[in-house]
N, C-alpha and C positions, 0 to 999 in steps of 0.2 A: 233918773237918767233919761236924759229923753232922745226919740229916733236917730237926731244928729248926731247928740253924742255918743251912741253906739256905732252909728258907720263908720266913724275914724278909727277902730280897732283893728289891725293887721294880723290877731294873733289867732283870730277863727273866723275866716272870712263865709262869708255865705255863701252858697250855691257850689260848693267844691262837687270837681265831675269824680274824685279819688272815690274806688266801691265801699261802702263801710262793712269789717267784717268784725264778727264778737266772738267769743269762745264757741257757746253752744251751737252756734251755725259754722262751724268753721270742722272741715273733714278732718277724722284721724286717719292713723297709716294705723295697718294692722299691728305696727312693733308696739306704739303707744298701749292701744288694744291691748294686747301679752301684760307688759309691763302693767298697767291700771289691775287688771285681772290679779296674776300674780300679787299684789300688794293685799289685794282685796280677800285673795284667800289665807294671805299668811296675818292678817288682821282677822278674821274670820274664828282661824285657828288658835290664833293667841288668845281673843274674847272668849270663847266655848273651852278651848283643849286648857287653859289655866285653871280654870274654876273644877273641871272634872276630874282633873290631876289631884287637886287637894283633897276633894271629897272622898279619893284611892285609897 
């Protein structure tokens, strides 16, 4: 494909002024924060508190 035929494409035009933002750079709110947490220790719990249960 050569230069020209790339200019003619509409469908990702170059030089857009739009800001680019991606997950890891993009701010959470405290609720997500709670909620990620919460997930984190009831996974936490399930991975260590199953195995320790049985060994009972």
């Amino acid at each position: 494909m050569t230069e020209q035929d790339h200019e003619g494409h509409d469908h990702h035009p170059h030089g857009s002024t739009e800001e680019r933002s991606t997950a890891p750079q993009s701010a959470y709110t405290p609720k997500q924060i709670a909620i990620g947490a919460v997930i984190a220790l009831v996974g936490i719990a399930i991975t260590f508190g199953v195995p320790l249960a049985v060994l009972l």
